[in-house]
N, C-alpha and C positions, 0 to 999 in steps of 0.2 A: 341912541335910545333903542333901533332896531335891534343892535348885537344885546344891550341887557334884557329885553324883552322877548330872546331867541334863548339868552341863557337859563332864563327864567322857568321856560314852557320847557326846555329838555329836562329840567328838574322835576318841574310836576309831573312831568309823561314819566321818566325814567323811575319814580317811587310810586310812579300808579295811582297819582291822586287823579290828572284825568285821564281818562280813560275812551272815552266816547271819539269818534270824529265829529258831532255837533256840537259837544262840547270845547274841544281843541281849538275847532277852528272859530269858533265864536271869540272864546280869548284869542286868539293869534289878531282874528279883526278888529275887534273893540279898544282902541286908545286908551288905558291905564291912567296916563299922565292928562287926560281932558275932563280929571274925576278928581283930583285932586288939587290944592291949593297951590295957584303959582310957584311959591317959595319952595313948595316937596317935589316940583316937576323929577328933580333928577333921582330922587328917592322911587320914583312910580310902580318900578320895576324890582324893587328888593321884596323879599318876603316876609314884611310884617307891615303891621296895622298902620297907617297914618291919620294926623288930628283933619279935622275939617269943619266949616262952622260947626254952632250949637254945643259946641265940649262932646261930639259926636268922635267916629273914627270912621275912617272908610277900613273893612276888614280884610286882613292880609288874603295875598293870593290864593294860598292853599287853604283856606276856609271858603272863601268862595268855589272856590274849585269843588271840595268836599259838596258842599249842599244844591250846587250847579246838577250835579253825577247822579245823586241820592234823587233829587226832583224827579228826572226825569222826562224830561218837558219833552213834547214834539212838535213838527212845524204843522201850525193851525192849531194850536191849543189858545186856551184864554186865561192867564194866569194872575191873580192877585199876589203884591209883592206886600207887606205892612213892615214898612220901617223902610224907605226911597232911600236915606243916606243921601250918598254921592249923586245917587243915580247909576252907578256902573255895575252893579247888580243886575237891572231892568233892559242896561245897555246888550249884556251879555245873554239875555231873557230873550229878549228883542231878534237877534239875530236869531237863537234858534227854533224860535215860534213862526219866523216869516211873514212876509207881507198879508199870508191868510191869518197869522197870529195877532194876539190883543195882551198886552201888558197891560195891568193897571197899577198903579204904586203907589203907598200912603203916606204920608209925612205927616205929622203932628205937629216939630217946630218951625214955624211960622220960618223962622232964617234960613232950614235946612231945605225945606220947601222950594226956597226961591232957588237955591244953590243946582239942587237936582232938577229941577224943571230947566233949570238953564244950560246944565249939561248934558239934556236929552234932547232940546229942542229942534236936533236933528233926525229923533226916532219918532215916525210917524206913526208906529202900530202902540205907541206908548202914551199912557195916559197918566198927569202925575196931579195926585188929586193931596191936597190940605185938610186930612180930617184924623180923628182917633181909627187908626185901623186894625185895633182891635176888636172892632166893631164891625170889621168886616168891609165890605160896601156893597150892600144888596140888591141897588139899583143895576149892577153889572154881572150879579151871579146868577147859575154857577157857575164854578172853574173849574176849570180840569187838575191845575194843579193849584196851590200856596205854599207860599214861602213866608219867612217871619224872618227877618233879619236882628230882632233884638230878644233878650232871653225872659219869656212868660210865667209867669208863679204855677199855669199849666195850660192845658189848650183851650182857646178861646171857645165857647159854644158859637156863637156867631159863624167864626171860619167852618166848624165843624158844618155847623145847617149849610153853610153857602158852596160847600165842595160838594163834586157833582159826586152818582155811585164810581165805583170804580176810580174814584180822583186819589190824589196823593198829598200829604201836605208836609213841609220840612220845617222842624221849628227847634227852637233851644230850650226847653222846660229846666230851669235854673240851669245847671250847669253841661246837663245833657242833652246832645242834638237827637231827636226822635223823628223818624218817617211814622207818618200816619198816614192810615190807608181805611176808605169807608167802603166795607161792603155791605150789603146790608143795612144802611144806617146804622151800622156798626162802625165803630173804628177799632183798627190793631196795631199798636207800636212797633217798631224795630229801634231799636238804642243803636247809636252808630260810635259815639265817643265822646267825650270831655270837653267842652271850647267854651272857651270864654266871651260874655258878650253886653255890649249893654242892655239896662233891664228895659222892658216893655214897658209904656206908658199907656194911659188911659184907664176907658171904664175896666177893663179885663188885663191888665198889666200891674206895675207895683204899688205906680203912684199917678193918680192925677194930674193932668196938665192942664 
């Protein structure tokens, strides 16, 4: 597992997806294969998407990587994740926020829920909450940064109000990943590329759950 998950990160490092030392060494720490379905253990370390409850996917390595870099996170930040998945998203979060940092992560399907709180139940600075997080979760804001792991018909107003000035937010708007950035109670886009994703549920997503 060690040698595909060494082969893996020379890949991402050598095309530049990551880039950071917090970012590197966050995946080099975080176990891959403790995010996924017993039966894909030996899959953990290939570069593309695998199934996980809920008809979900945990998102191949270099998409994560991608929106990991684009974030920008630092250690002590407070970061809302909306769409937990796996959990190994938050896992990766986790590490590079530090013991000063706070994860919070949202799940909607009740099955996926249980799967990623169970996969974190190691990350003390992570908190993995069952609700529509497209809605945010206000009782925790603001954050410095947000991440959206599933793809929105456009940017939630919610996440917007709940990032701090100066925060960052990384999200999929249909088929395009965008950095959002509030100055001003402003926001301004940067388009990053093309990724494929599942669509966002709830009140601010495709479809109700």
């Amino acid at each position: 597992m060690n040698e595909q998950k060494e082969r893996l990160l020379r890949e991402l490092i050598g095309e530049k997806w990551l880039r950071t030392k917090d970012v590197t060494d966050a995946f080099r720490k975080v176990p891959r294969e403790n995010f996924v379905r017993p039966e894909d253990k030996k899959y953990a370390y290939a570069n593309y998407p695998l199934p996980i409850p809920g008809g979900q996917t945990i998102s191949q390595p270099l998409t994560v990587a991608v929106m990991t870099e684009a974030l920008e996170a630092r250690r002590g930040d407070k970061i809302l994740e909306v769409g937990a998945g796996s959990g190994y998203q938050a896992a990766i979060l986790s590490e590079i926020a530090g013991p000063t940092g706070k994860i919070i992560t949202t799940e909607i399907i009740p099955e996926l829920f249980e799967f990623a709180k169970g996969n974190l139940a190691g990350y003390e600075n992570v908190k993995v909450l069952n609700i529509d997080g497209s809605l945010g979760c206000e009782k925790e804001s603001p954050y410095d940064r947000i991440i959206v792991t599933a793809s929105a018909p456009s940017i939630p107003e919610p996440l917007v109000e709940q990032l701090k000035e100066k925060g960052r937010l990384v999200i999929p708007v249909g088929d395009r990943m965008v950095i959002a950035e509030k100055h001003d109670g402003e926001i301004s886009e940067t388009f990053l590329g093309f990724y494929a994703f599942v669509p966002l549920t709830g009140e601010h997503g495709h479809r109700s759950q």
